[in-house]
Residue frames relative to the residue before (quaternion, step in Angstrom):
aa qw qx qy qz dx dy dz
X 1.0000 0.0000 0.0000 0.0000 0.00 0.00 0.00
X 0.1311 -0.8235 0.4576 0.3087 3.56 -1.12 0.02
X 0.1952 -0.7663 0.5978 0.1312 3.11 -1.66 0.67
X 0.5722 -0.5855 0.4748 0.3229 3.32 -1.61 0.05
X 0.1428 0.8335 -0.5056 -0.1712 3.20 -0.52 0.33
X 0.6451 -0.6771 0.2692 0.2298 3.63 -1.11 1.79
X 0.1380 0.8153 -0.5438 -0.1434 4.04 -0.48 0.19
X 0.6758 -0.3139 0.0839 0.6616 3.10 1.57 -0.69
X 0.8038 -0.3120 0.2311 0.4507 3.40 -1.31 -0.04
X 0.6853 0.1753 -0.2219 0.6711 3.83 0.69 -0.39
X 0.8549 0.3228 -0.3011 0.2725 3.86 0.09 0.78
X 0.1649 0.8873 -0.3644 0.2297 2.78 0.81 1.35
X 0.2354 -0.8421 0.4852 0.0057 4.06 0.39 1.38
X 0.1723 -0.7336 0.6564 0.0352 3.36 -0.95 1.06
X 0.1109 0.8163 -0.5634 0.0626 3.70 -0.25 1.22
X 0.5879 -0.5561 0.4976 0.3123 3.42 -1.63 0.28
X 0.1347 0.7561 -0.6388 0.0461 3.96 -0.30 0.79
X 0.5117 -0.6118 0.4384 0.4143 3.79 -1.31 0.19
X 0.8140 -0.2631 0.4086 0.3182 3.13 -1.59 0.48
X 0.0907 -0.7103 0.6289 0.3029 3.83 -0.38 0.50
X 0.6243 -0.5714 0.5145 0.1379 3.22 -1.94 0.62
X 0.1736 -0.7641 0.5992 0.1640 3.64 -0.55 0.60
X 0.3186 -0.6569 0.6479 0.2171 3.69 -1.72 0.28
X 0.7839 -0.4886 0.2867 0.2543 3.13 -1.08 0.37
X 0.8099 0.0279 -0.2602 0.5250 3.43 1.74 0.34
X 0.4041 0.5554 -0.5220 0.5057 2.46 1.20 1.64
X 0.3929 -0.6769 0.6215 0.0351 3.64 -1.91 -0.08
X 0.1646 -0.6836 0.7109 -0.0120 3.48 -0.77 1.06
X 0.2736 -0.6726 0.6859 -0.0470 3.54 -1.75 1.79
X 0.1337 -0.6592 0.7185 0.1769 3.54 -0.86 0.70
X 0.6475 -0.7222 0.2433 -0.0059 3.14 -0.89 1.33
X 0.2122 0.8996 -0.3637 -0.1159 3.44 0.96 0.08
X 0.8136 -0.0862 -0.0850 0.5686 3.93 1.05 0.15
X 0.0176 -0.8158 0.5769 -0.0357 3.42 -0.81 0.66
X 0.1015 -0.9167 0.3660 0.1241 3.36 -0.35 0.98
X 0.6642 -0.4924 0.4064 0.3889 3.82 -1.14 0.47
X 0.0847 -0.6955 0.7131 0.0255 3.41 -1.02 0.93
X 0.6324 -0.3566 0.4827 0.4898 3.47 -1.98 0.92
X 0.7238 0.4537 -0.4284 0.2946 3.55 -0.59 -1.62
X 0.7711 0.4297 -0.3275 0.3368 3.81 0.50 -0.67
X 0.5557 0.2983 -0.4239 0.6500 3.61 1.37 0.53
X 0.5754 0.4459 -0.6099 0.3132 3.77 -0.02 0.87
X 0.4287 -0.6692 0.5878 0.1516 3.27 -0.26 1.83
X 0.6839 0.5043 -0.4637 0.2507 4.01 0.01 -0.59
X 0.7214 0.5302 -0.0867 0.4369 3.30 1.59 -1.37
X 0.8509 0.3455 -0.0947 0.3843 3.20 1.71 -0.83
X 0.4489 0.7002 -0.3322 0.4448 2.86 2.16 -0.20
X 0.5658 0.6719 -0.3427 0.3332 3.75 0.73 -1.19
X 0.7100 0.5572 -0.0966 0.4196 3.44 1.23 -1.43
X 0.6094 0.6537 -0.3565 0.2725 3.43 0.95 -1.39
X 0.6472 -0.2492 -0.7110 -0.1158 1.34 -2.51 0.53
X 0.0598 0.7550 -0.6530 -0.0090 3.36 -0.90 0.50
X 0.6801 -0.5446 0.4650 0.1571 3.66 -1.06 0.32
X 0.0326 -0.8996 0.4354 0.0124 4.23 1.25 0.73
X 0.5459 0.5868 -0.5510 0.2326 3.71 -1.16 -0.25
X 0.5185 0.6797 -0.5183 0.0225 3.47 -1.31 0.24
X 0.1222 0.6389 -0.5474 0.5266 2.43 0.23 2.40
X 0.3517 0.8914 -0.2240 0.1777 3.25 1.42 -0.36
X 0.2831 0.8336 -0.4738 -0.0216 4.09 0.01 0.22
X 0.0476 -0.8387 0.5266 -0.1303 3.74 -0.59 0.52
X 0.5137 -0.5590 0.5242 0.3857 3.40 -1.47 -0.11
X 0.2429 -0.6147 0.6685 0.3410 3.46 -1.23 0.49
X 0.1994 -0.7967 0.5686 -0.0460 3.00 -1.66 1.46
X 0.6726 0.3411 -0.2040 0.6242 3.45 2.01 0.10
X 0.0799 0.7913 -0.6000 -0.0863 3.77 -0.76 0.28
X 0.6731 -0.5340 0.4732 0.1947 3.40 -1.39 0.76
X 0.5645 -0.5179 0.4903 0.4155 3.60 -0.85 0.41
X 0.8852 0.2496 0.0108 0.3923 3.07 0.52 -0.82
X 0.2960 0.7513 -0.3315 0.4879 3.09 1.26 1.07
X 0.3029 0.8507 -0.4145 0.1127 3.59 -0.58 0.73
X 0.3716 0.6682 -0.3924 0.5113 3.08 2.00 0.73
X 0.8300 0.0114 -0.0410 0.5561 3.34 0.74 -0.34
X 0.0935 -0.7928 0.5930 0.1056 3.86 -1.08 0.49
X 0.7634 -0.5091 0.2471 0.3113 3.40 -1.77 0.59
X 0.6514 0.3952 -0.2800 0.5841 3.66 -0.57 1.19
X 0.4530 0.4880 -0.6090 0.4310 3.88 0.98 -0.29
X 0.4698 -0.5371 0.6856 0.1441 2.71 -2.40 0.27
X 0.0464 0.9174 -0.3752 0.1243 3.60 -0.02 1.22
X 0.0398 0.6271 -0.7739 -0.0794 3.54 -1.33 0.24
X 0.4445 -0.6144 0.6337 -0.1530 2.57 -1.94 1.64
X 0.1085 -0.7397 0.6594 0.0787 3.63 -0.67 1.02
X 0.4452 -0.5259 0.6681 0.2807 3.40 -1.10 1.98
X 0.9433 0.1427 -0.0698 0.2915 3.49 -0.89 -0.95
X 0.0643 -0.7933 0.6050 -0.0210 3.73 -0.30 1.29
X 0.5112 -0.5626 0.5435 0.3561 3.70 -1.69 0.61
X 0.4637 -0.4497 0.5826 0.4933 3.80 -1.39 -0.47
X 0.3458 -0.6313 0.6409 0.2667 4.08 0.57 -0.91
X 0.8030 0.2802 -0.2104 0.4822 3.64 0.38 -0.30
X 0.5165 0.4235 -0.4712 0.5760 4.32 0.87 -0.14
X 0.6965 -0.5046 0.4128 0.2996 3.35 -1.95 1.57
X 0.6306 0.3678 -0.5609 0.3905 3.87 0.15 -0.04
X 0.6977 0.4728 -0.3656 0.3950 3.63 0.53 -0.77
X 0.5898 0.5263 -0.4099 0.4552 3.61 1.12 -0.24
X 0.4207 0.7230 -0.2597 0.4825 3.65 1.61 -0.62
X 0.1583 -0.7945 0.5435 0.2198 2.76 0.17 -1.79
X 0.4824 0.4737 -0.5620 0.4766 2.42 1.44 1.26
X 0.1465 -0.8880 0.4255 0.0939 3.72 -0.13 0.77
X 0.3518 0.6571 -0.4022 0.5317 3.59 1.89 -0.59
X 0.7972 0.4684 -0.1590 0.3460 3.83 0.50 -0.86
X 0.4820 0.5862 -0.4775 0.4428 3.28 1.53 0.04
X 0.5466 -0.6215 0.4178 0.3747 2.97 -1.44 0.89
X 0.7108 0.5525 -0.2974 0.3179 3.53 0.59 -0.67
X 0.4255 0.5649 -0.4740 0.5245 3.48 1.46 -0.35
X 0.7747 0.4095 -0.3045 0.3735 3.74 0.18 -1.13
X 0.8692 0.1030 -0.2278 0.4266 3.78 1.19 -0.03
X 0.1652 0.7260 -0.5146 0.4253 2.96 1.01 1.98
X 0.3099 0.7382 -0.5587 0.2163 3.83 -0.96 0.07
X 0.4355 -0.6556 0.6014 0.1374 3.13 -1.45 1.29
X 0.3168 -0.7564 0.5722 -0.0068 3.81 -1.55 0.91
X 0.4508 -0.0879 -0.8555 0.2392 0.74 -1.55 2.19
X 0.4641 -0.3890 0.4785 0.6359 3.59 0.76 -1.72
X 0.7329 -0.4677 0.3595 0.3391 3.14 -2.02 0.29
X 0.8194 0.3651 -0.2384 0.3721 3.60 0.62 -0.39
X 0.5163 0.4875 -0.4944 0.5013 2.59 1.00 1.96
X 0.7441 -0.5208 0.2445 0.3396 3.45 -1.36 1.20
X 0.8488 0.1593 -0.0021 0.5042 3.13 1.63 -0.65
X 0.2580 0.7665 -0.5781 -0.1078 3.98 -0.53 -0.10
X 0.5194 -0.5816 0.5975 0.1870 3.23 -1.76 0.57
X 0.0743 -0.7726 0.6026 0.1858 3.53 -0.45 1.18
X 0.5063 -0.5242 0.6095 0.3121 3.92 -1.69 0.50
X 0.6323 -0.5461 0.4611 0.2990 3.11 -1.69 0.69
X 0.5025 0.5327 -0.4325 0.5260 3.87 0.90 -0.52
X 0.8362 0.2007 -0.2763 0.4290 4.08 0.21 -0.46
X 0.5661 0.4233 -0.4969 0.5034 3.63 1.00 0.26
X 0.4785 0.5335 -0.4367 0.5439 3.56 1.24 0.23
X 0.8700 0.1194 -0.0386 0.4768 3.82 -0.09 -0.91
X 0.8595 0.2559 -0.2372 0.3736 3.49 0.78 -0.36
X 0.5334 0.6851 -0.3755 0.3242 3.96 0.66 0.48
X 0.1154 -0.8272 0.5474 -0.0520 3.51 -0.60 1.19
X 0.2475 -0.7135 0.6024 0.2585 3.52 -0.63 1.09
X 0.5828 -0.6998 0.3380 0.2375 3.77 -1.56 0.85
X 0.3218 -0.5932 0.5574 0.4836 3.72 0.14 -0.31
X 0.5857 -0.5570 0.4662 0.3597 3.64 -1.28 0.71
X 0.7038 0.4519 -0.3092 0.4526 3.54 0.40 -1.52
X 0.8078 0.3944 -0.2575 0.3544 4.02 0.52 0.54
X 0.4948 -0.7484 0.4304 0.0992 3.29 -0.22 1.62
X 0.7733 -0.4771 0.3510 0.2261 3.14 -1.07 1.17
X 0.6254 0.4849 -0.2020 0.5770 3.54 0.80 -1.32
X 0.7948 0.2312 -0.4455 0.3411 3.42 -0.18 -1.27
X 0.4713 0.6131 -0.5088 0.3784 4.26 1.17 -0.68
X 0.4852 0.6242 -0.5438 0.2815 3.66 0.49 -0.36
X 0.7197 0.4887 -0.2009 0.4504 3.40 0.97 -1.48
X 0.2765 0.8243 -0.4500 0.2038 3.85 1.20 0.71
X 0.7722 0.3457 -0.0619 0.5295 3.03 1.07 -1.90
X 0.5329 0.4162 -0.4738 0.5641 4.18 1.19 -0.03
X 0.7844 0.3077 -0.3625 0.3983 3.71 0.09 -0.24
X 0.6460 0.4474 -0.4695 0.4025 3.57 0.94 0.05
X 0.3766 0.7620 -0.3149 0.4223 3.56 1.90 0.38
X 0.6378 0.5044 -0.2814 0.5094 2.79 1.29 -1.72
X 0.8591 0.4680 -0.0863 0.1884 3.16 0.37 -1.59
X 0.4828 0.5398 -0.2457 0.6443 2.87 1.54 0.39
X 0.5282 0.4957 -0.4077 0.5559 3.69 1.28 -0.21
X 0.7791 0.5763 -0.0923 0.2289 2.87 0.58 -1.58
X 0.6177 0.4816 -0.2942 0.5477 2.90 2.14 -0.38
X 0.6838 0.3564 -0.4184 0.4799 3.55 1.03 -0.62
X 0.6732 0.4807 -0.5007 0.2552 3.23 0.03 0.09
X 0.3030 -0.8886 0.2721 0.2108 3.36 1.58 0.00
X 0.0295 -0.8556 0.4779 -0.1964 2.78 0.99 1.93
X 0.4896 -0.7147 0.4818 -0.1318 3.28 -1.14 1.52
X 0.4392 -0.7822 0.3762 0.2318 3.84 -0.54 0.76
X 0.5097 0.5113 -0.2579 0.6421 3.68 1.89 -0.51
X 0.6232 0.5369 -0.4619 0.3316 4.20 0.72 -0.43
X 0.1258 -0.5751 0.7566 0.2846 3.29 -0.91 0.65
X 0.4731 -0.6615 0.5819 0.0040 2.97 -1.96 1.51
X 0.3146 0.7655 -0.5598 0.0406 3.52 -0.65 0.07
X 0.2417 -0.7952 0.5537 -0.0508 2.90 -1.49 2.11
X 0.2602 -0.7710 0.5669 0.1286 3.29 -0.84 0.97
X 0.7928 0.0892 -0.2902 0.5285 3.54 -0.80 1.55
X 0.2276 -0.7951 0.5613 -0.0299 3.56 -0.81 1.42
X 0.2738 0.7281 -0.5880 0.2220 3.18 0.89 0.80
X 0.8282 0.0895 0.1018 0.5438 4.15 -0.96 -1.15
X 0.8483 0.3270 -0.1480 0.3892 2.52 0.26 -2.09
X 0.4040 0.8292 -0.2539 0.2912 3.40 1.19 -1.25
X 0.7494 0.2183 -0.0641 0.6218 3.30 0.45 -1.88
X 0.5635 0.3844 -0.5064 0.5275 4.41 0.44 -0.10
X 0.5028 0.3956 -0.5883 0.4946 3.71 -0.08 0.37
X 0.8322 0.3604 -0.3162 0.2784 3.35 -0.61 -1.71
X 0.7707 0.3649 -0.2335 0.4673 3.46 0.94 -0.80
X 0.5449 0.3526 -0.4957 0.5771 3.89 1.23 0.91
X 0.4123 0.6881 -0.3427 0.4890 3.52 1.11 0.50
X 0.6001 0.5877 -0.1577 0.5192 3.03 0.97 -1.91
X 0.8583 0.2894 -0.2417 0.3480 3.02 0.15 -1.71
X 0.5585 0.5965 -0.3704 0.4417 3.78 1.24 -0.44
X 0.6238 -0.6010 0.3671 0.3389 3.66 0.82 -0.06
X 0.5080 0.6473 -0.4696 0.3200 3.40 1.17 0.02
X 0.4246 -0.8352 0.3345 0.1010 3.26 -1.20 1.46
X 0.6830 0.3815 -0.1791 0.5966 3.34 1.60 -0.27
X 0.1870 0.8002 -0.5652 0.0722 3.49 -0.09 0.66
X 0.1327 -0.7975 0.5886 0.0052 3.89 -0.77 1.51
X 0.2519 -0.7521 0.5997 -0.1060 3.26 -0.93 1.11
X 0.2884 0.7789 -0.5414 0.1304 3.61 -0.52 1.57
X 0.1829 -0.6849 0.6947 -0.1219 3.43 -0.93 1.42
X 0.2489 -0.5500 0.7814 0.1584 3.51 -2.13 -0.01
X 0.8066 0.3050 -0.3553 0.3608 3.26 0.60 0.89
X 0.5430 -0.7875 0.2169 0.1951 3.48 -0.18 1.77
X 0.6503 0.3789 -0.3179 0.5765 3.44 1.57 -0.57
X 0.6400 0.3454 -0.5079 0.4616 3.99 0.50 0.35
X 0.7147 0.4771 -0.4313 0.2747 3.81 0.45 -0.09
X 0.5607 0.6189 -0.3973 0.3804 3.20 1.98 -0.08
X 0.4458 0.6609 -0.4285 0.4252 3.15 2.01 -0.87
X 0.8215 0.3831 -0.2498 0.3405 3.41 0.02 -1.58
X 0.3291 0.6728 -0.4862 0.4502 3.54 1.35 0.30
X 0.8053 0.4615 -0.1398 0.3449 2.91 0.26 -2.19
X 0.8244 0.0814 -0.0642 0.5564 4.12 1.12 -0.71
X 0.8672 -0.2020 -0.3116 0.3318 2.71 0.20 2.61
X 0.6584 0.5999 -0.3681 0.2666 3.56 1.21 -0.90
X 0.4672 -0.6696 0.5068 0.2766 3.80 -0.73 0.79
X 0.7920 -0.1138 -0.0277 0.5992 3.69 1.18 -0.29
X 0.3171 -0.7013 0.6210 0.1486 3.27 -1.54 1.06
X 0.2193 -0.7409 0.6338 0.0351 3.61 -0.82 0.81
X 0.0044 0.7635 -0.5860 -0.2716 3.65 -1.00 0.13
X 0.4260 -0.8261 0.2208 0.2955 2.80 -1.13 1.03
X 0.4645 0.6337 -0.4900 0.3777 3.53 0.98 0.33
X 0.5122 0.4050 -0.5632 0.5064 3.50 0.44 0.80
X 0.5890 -0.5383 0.3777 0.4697 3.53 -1.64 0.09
X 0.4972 -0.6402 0.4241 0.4039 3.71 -0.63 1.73
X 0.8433 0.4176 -0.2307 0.2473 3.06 -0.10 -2.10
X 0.5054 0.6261 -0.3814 0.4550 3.79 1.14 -0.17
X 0.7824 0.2802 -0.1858 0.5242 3.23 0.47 -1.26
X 0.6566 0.3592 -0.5562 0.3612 3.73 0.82 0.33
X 0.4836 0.4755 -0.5880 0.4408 3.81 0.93 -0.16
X 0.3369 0.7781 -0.4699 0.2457 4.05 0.45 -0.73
X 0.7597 0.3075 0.1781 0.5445 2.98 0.56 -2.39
X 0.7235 0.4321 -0.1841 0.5059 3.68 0.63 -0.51
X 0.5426 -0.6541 0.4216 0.3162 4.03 0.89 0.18
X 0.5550 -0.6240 0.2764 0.4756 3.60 1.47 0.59
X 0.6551 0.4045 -0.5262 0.3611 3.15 0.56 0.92
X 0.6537 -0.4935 0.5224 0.2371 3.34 -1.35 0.05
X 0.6452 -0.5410 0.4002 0.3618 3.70 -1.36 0.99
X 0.3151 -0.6317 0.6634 0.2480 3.61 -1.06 0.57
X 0.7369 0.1616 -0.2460 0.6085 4.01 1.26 -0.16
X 0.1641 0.7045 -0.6905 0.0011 3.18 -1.32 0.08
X 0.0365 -0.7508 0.6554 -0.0727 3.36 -0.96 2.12
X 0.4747 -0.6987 0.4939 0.2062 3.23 -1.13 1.58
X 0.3653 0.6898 -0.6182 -0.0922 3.98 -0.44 0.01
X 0.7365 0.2077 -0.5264 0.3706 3.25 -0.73 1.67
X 0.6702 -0.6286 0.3242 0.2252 2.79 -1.73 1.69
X 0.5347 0.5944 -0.5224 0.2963 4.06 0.28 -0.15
X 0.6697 -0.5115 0.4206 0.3362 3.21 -1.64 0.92
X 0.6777 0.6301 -0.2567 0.2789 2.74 0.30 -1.59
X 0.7461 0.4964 -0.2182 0.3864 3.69 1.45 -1.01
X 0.6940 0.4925 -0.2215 0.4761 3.11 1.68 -0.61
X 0.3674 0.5064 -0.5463 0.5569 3.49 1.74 -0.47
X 0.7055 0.5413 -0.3820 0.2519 3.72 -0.38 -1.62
X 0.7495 0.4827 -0.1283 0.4344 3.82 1.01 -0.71
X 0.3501 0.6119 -0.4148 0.5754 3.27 1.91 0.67
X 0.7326 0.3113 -0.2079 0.5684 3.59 0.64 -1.22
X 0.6485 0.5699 -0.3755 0.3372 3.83 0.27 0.14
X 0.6618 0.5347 -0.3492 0.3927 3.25 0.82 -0.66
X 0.6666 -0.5115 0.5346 0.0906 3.76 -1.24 0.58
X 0.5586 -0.6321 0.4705 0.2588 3.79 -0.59 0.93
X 0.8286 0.0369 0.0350 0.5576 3.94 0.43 0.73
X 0.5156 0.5577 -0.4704 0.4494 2.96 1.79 0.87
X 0.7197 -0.4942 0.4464 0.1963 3.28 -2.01 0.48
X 0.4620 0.7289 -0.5048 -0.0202 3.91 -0.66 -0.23
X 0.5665 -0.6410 0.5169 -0.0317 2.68 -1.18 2.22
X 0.4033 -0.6798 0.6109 0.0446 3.04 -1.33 1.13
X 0.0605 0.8579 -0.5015 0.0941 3.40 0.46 0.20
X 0.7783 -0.2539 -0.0545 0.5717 3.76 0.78 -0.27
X 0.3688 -0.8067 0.4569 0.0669 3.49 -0.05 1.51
X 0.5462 -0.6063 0.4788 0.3237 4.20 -1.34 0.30
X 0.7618 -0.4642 0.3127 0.3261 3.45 -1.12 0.28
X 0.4887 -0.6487 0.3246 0.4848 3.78 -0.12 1.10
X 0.7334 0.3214 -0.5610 0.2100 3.41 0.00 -0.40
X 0.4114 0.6135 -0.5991 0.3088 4.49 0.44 0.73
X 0.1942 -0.7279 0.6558 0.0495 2.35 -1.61 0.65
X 0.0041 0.8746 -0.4467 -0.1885 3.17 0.03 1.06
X 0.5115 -0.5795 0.5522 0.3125 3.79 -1.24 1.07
X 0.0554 -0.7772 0.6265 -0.0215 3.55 -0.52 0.98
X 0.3106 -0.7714 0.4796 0.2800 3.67 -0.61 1.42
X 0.1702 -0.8957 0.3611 0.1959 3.74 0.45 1.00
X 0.4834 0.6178 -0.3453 0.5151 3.42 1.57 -0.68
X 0.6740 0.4822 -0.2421 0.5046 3.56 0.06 -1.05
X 0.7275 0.1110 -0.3323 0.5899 3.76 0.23 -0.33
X 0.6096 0.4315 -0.5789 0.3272 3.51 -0.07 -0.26
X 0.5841 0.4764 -0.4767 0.4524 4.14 1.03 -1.00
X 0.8868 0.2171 -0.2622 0.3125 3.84 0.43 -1.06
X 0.5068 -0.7155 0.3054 0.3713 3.63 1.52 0.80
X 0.3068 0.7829 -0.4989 0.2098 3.16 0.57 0.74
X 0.2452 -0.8209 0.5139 0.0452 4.04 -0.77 0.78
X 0.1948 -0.7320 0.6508 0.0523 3.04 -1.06 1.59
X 0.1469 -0.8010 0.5754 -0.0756 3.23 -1.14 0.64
X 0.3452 -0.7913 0.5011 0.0594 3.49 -1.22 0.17
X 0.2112 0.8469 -0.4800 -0.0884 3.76 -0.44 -0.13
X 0.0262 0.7984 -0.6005 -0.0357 3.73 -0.49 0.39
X 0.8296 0.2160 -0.2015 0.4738 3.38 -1.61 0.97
X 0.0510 -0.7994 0.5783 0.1544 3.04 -1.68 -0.71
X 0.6829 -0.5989 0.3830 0.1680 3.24 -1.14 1.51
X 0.7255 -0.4410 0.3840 0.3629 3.97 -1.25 0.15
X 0.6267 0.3856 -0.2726 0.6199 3.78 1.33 -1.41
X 0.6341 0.4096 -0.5382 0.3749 3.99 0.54 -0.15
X 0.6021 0.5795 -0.3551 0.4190 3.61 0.91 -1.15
X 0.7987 0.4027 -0.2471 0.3726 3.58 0.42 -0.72
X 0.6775 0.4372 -0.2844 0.5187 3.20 1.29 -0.51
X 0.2894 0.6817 -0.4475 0.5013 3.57 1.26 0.15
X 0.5556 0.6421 -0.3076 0.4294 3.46 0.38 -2.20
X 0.8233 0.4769 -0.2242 0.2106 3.15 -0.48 -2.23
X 0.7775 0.4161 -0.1856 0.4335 3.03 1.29 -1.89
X 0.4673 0.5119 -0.4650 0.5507 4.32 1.31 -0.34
X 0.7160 0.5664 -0.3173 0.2567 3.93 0.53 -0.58
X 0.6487 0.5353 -0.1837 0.5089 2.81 1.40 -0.65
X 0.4720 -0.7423 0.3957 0.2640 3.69 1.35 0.23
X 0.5296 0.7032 -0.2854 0.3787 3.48 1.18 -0.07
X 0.6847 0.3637 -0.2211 0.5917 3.63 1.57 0.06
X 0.2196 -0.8014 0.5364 0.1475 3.46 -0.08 1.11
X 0.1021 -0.8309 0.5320 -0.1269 3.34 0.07 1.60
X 0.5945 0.6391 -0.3120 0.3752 3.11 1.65 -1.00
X 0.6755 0.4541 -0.2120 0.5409 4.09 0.91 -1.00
X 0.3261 0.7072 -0.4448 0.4424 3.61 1.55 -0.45
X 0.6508 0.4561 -0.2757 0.5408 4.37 0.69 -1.70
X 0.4645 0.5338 -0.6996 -0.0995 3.25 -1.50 0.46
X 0.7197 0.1860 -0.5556 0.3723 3.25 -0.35 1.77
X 0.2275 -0.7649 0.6026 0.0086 3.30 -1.12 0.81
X 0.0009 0.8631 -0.4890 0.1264 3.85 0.25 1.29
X 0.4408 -0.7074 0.4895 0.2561 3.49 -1.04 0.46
X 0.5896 -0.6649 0.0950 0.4486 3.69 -0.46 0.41
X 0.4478 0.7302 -0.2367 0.4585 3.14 2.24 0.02
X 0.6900 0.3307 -0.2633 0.5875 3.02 1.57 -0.15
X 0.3029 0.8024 -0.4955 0.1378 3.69 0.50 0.81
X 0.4524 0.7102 -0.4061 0.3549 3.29 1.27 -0.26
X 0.6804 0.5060 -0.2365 0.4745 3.28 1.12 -2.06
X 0.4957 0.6875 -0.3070 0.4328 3.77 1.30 -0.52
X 0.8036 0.1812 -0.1031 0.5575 3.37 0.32 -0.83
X 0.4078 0.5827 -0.4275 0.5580 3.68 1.03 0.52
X 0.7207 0.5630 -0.1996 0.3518 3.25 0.81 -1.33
X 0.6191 0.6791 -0.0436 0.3920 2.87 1.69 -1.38
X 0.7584 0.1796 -0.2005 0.5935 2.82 0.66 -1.38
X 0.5862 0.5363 -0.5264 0.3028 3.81 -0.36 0.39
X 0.1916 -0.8313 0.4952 0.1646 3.41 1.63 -0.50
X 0.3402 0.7804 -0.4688 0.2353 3.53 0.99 0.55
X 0.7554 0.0964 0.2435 0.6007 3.54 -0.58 -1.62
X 0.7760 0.5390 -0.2779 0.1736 3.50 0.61 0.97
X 0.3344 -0.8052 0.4169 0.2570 3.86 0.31 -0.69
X 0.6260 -0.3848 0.3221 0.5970 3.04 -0.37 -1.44
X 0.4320 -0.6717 0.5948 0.0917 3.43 -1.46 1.34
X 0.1130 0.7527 -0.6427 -0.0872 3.61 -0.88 0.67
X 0.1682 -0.7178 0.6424 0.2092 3.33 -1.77 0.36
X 0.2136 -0.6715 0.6900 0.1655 2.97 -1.34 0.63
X 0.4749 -0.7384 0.4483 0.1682 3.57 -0.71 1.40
X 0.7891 0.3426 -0.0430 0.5080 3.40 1.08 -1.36
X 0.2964 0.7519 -0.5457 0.2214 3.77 1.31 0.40
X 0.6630 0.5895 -0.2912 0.3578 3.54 1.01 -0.93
C-alpha cells in the first residue's frame, strides 16, 4: 500500500510499505479520506518526531476484523479516534480526559495518510463511530476538528449573551464561529490578516470580520458598543495573536487558548489587571469520547456547512501539494486526501 511519510513541510515521501497486519482483536480500515490539520504543518511539533506517517482525521470502511471482534464488521462506515482516554486513571474520573496519559500514547498504524491503518483493541474499544448514511466521507473528516472546537467551547463556558471574538479564521477559526452560530450566540467577531479567510468567516456565520492588523481592540469596541469581547478564542499559533488577546478580553471575560505559539514564548501576562478585573485564561487541547460524539450529533443535523468548508480534494500522490497548500494558509481551507481515489 502507499503511505506518506512526514519530514517536514516541504518533504513529504509517498512510499510503498506492506499492508499492516491485524490480531485477533483488532481491525484494519481501508481509508477513504483523511484530512490535513493546522497542527500537521507545525514543523516545531512535528519535526522532532519525523519521519513518521501523520493524519487523524481519517474515515473509511472496515475491511478486516479480528476473530474476536464484534463491535464492528466488514463494510461499516467508520471514524476512528487516533488518540483514546483509559476512562478509568483520576484525570478521566475528573474529566479531564485530554490528560490521560494514555490518550497521549495511543494511535492507530501507520497514520491517516495511508491507504490503510490497523486500529488496536484499546481504540475499537473507546474510539470508533459508525457514520450516518446521509454523510460523505469528506464531510466525517470534520469529526475530530469539531469535537476540538467543541470541547473548547465547553470549557470555556461559552454563553448565549457573549459576544465572541476569534482571532484567526483558518479550520479551526471558522468551526468555532459556525458551532457558535449554531448554539445561538448573537455576536460573533472574526479577525485574520488575510482577506480571503475573513470573507470565508463572513460567508459561515461571523456577524463581523475585522483585520487584525489594524488596532484589534479599537476596532472591536467600534462594532461592539465600546466594549470589549466577554470571549476571546485564540486559534492560531502566532505571537502576535495571543499578545493581541490580552487587550481584548472584557472585565469577567474568558480567553481560551485554543491553539497556543511555539514553547519557546513567553507570553507577558498583565496579571494584576486580570486578577483586579477577574478575568480567566484558559486552555484546551484535543478532545474526549462526549466531544467526538457530540460532534457526530451536531455534523448530523446538517446545520454546519462543513461541506464548502473542502476546497481541495488531492489524491495521496499528491500530498506534498497538500501540505504546501497548508502551510501558506493562502487561497485555501481545508485540504483533503483520499488515499484510495486512485
Amino acid at each position: 500500500m502507499l503511505a506518506a511519510f512526514y519530514y517536514n513541510n516541504h518533504d513529504v515521501r509517498v512510499e510503498e510499505v506492506p499492508v499492516p497486519s491485524i490480531g485477533e482483536d483488532e481491525a484494519l480500515v481501508k481509508v477513504m479520506a483523511s484530512g490535513i490539520c493546522g497542527s500537521d504543518v507545525l514543523e516545531w511539533y512535528r519535526v522532532p518526531k519525523a519521519p513518521r506517517v501523520l493524519g487523524h482525521e481519517a474515515t473509511g470502511f472496515i475491511s478486516k476484523v479480528g476473530s474476536k471482534v464484534t463491535s464492528v464488521k466488514v463494510g461499516d462506515r467508520v471514524f476512528v479516534s487516533h488518540h483514546v482516554p483509559c476512562n478509568q486513571c483520576r484525570y478521566c474520573q475528573r474529566g479531564n480526559h485530554t490528560a490521560c496519559h494514555t490518550l497521549h500514547t495511543t494511535n492507530y498504524y501507520p497514520g491517516g495518510f495511508a491507504q490503510y491503518i490497523q486500529i488496536p483493541k484499546i481504540n475499537l474499544e473507546y474510539g470508533i463511530y459508525k457514520l450516518p448514511d446521509s454523510m460523505s466521507f469528506e464531510e466525517c473528516t470534520f469529526i475530530e476538528p469539531l469535537a476540538c472546537v467543541t470541547r473548547g467551547q465547553r470549557l470555556a463556558n461559552l454563553q448565549k449573551d457573549d459576544t465572541l471574538l476569534i482571532i484567526g479564521s483558518g479550520i479551526s477559526g471558522i468551526l468555532h464561529a459556525q458551532l457558535a452560530k449554531f448554539k445561538g450566540i448573537q455576536n460573533i467577531l472574526v479577525a485574520d490578516i488575510n482577506p480571503y479567510r475573513l470573507e470565508l468567516a463572513k460567508k459561515f456565520g461571523a456577524h463581523h470580520a475585522l483585520n487584525a492588523k489594524d488596532n484589534l481592540p479599537q476596532k472591536l469596541k467600534e462594532v461592539n458598543d465600546g466594549r470589549l469581547a466577554d470571549q476571546v478564542i485564540v486559534c492560531t499559533g502566532a505571537t502576535s495573536a495571543a499578545m493581541t488577546a490580552l487587550d481584548c478580553v472584557e472585565s469577567g471575560g474568558t480567553i481560551l487558548f485554543f491553539a497556543v505559539p511555539d514553547p519557546s514564548v513567553k507570553l507577558p501576562v498583565p496579571i494584576n489587571q486580570f486578577w483586579r478585573n477577574e478575568i480567566t485564561m484558559r486552555t484546551s487541547y484535543g478532545a474526549a469520547p462526549d466531544d467526538l460524539e457530540d460532534s457526530l450529533k451536531f455534523l448530523a443535523t446538517g446545520r454546519l456547512n462543513v461541506k464548502d468548508m473542502i476546497t481541495h480534494r488531492l489524491s495521496l500522490r499528491e500530498v506534498q501539494e497538500g501540505f504546501r497548500l497548508m502551510a501558506e494558509a493562502g487561497q485555501s481551507l481545508k485540504v483533503i486526501l483520499e488515499p484510495n481515489s486512485e
